[in-house]
C-alpha positions in Angstrom: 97.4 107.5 86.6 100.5 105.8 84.6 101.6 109.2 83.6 101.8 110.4 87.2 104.1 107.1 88.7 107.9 107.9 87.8 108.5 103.9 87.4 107.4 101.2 85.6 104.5 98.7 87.2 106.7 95.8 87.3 110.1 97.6 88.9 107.9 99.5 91.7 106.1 95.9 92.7 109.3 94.5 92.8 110.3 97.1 94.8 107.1 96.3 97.4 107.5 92.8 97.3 111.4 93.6 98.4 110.1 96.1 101.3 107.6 93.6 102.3 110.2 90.6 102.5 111.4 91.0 106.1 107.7 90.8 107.5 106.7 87.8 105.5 109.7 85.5 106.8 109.2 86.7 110.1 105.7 85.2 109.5 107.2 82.1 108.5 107.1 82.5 105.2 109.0 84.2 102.0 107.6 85.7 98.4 109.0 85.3 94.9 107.9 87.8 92.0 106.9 85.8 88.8 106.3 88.5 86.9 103.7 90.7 85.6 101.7 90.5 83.0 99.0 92.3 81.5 98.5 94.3 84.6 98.8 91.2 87.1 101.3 90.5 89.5 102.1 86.7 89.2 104.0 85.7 93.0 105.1 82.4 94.6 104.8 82.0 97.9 106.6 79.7 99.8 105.2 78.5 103.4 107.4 76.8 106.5 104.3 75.2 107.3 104.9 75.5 111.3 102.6 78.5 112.2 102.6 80.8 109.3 98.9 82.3 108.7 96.8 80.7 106.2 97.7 81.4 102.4 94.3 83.6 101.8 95.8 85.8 105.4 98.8 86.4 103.8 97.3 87.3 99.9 95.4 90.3 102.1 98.5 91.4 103.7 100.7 91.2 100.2 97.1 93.4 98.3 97.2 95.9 100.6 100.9 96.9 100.4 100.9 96.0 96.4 97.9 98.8 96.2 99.8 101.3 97.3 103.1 100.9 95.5 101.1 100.3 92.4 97.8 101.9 92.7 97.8 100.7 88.8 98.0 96.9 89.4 95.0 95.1 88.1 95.2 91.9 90.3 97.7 89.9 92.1 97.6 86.2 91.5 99.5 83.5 93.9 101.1 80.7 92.1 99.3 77.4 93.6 96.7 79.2 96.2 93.7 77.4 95.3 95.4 74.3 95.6 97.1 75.5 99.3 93.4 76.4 99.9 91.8 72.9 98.9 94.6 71.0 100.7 93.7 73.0 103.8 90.1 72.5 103.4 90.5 68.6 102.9 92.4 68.7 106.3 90.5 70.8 108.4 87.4 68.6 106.9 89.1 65.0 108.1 90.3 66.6 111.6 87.0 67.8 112.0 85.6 64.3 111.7 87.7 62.4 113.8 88.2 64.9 116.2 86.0 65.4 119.7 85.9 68.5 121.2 87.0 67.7 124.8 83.8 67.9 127.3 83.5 71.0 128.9 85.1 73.2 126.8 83.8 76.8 126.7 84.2 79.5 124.2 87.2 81.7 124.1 86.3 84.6 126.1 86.2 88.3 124.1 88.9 90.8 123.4 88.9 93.8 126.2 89.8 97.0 124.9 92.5 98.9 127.2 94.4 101.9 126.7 97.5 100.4 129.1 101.5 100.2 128.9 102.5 96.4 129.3 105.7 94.4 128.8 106.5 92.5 125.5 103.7 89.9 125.4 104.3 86.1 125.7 102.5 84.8 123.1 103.3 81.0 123.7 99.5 79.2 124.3 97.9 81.0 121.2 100.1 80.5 118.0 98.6 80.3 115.2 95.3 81.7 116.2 92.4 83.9 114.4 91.0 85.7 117.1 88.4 88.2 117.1 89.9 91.5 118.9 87.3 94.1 117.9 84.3 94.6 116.1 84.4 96.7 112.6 81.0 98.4 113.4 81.7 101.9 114.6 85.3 101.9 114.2 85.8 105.3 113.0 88.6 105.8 110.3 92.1 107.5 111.3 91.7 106.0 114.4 93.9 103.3 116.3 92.9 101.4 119.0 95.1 99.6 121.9 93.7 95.8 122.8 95.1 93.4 125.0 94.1 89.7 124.2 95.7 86.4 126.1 97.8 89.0 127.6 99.0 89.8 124.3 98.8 94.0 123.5 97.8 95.0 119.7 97.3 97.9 117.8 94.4 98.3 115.5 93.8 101.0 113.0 91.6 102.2 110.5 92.7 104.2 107.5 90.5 104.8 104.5 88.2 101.7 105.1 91.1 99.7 105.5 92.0 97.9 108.6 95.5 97.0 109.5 97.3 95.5 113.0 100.8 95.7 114.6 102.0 94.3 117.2 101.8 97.2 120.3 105.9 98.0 120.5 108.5 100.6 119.3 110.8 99.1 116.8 113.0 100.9 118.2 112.5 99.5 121.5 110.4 96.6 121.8 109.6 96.8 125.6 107.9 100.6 124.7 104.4 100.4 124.1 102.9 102.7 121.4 99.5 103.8 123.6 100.3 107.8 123.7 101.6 107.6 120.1 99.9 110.5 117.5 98.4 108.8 114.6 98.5 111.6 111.2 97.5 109.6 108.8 98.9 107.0 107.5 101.9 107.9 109.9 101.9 106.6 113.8 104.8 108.7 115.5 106.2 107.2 118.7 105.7 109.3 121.6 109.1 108.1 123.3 111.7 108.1 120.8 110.1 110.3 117.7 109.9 107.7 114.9 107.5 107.5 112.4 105.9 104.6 111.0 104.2 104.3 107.5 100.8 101.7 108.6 100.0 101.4 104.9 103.2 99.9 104.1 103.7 97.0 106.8 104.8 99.8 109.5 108.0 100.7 107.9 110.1 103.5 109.5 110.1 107.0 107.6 113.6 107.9 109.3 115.2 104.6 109.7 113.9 102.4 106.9 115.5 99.3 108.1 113.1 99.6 111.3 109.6 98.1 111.0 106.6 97.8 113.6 105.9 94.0 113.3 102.6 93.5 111.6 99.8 90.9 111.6 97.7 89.1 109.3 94.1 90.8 109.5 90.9 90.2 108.0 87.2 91.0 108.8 84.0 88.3 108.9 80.7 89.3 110.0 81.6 92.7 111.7 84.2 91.2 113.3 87.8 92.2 113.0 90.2 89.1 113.0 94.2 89.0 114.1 96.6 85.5 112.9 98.5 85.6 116.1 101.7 83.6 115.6 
């Protein structure tokens, strides 16, 4: 496969991490390359700490754009994660133990699936928030899916076993919705204004590079697909 790339491994991650940039500090957070060596991508990552997703969130998101720039990366290591990861863990742990849960409280109730056009969401009461949106279970791949949650409207796709999530909005013009957009993958075209955006490499525009569909955090537990809304 080295023969076939035209650069070397560590100018085209730099060029990833680069591309990749914009949606991490819109995440509240930013990336610094390391280096790489003997095949692995050494990054820093550096977190506001005021709703950005959890460290392990945002490895995911950084691995799947890394593995298609550099199909010939052998790993991507974050500079401190397991101690983030600890940290978090001894925190959660103490809030856990001097926390109550309030009487009464009831389970968040479960994503609907809806194939509407809605106004930009208001996503004020749940920042910060892994929520279940849709199960992984006969999700068929090349296939996006429109899902309102807390009155916030999602795009989920599947393409080649891989699962990725945008917010539902033009970047061109936020307040368009993307429902009757055509999906070739890994290219969503917008319906109303004609752009196309890469979903394999954090919704980038093909035409208009400095565009870019705002992605989310995703992972998936027990059949269950799982959005960071911030």
């Amino acid at each position: 496969v080295h023969d076939l790339l035209p650069e070397e491994l560590e100018a085209r991650v730099a060029k990833a991490v680069d591309e990749l940039r914009p949606f991490l500090i819109s995440q509240g957070c930013d990336v610094k390359l390391l280096g790489v060596d003997d095949g692995r991508a050494r990054l820093r990552l550096m977190r506001s700490g005021k709703g950005a997703p959890p460290v392990a969130a945002l490895k995911l998101e950084i691995e799947k754009v890394l593995d298609v720039a550099a199909p010939d990366l052998l790993g991507v290591e974050i500079e401190g994660m397991a101690e983030q990861i600890e940290a978090t863990a001894r925190a959660a742990a103490l809030l856990g133990a001097i926390i109550t849960p309030p009487r009464g409280e009831t389970s968040p109730q479960p994503a609907k699936l809806v194939q509407i056009k809605r106004p930009r969401p208001d996503t004020t009461n749940v920042s910060g928030t892994w929520v279940s949106v849709v199960r992984a279970l006969g999700f068929e791949d090349g296939q996006f899916k429109v899902i309102s949650y807390a009155e916030i409207n999602l795009l989920v796709c599947k393409l080649d076993g891989e699962f990725y999530a945008y917010r539902n909005a033009c970047a061109a013009e936020p307040e368009s919705a993307l429902d009757d957009a055509k999906l070739d993958s890994p290219v969503l075209t917008c319906a109303c204004h004609g752009y196309s955006y890469n979903l394999r490499r954090a919704g980038v525009c093909v035409e208009k590079p400095e565009l870019r569909l705002q992605s989310l955090p995703l992972k998936v537990e027990d059949d269950k697909v799982k959005v960071a809304l911030s």
